[in-house]
One Martini backbone bead per residue (centre of mass of N, CA, C, O) as a GRO file, in nm:
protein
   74
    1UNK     BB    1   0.060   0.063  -0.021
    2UNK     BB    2   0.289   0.262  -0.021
    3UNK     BB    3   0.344   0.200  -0.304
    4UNK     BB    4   0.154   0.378  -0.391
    5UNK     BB    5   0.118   0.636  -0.238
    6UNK     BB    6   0.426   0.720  -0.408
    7UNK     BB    7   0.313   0.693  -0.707
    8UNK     BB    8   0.070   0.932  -0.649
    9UNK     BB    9   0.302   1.137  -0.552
   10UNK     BB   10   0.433   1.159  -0.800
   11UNK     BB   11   0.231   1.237  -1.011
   12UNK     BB   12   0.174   1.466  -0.891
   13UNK     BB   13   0.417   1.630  -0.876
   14UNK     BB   14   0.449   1.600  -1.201
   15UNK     BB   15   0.165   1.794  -1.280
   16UNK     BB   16   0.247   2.019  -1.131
   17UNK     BB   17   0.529   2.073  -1.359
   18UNK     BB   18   0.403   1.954  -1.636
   19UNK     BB   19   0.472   1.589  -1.619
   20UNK     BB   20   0.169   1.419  -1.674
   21UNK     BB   21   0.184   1.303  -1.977
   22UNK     BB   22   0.446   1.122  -1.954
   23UNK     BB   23   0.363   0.945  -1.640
   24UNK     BB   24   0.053   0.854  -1.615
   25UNK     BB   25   0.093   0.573  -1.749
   26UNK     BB   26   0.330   0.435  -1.610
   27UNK     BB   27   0.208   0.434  -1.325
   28UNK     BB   28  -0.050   0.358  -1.339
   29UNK     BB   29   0.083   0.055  -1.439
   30UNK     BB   30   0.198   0.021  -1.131
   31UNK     BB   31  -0.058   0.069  -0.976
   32UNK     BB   32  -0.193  -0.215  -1.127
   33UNK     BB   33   0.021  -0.432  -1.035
   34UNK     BB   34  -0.004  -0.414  -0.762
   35UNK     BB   35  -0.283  -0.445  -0.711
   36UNK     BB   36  -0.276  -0.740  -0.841
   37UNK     BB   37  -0.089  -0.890  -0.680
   38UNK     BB   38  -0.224  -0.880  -0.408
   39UNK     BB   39  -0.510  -0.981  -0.490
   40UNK     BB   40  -0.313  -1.275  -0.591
   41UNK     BB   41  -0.230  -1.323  -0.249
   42UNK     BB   42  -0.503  -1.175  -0.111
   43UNK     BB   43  -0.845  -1.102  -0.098
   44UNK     BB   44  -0.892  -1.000   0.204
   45UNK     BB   45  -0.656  -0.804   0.201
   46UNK     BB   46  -0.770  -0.636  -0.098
   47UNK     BB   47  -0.995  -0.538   0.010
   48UNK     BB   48  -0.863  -0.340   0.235
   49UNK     BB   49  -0.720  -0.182   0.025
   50UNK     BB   50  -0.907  -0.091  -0.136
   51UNK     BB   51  -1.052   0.086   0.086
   52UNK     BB   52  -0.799   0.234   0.096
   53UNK     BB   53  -0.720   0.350  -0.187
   54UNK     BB   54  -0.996   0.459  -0.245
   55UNK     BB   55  -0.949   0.725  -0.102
   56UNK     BB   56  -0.709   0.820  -0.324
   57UNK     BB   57  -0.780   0.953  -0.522
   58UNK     BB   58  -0.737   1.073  -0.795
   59UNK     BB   59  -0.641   1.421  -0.892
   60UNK     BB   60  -0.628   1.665  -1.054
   61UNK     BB   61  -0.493   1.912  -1.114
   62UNK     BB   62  -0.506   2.248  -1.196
   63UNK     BB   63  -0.489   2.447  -1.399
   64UNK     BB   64  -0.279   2.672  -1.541
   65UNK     BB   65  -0.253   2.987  -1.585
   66UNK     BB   66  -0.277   3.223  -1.781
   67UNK     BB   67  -0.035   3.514  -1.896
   68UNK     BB   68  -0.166   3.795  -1.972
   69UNK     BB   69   0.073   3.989  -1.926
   70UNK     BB   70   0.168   3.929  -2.230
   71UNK     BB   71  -0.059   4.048  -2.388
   72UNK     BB   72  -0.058   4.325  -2.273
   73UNK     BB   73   0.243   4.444  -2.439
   74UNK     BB   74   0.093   4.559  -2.730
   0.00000   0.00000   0.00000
């Protein structure tokens, strides 16, 4: 459960940063092998991991607004 925790922080982490879009298939394909391993590991166990990540949905951060000071130069 740490290891996808720290998954989805890094997600966020780079989404503030503006490179959400080159890691979030990756990250996401990290945090679907693990939640399967789990799930595949022990069913009664997966139940309980998945309501404590299911509390974790992933949200994107808001859209960086446009600069509009620099429209205004001209």
């Amino acid at each position: 459960v740490q290891g996808i925790r720290e998954r989805m922080d890094f997600l966020q982490e780079m989404e503030s940063l503006g490179l959400g879009k080159k890691y979030r298939p990756i990250i996401q394909q990290e945090i679907a092998q693990k939640i399967r391993t789990i799930e595949s590991l022990d069913s009664k166990r997966f139940d309980e991991i998945e309501r404590e990540v299911g509390g974790l949905k992933y949200e994107r951060p808001p859209p960086k607004p446009f600069p509009l000071g620099e429209l205004d130069a001209e």
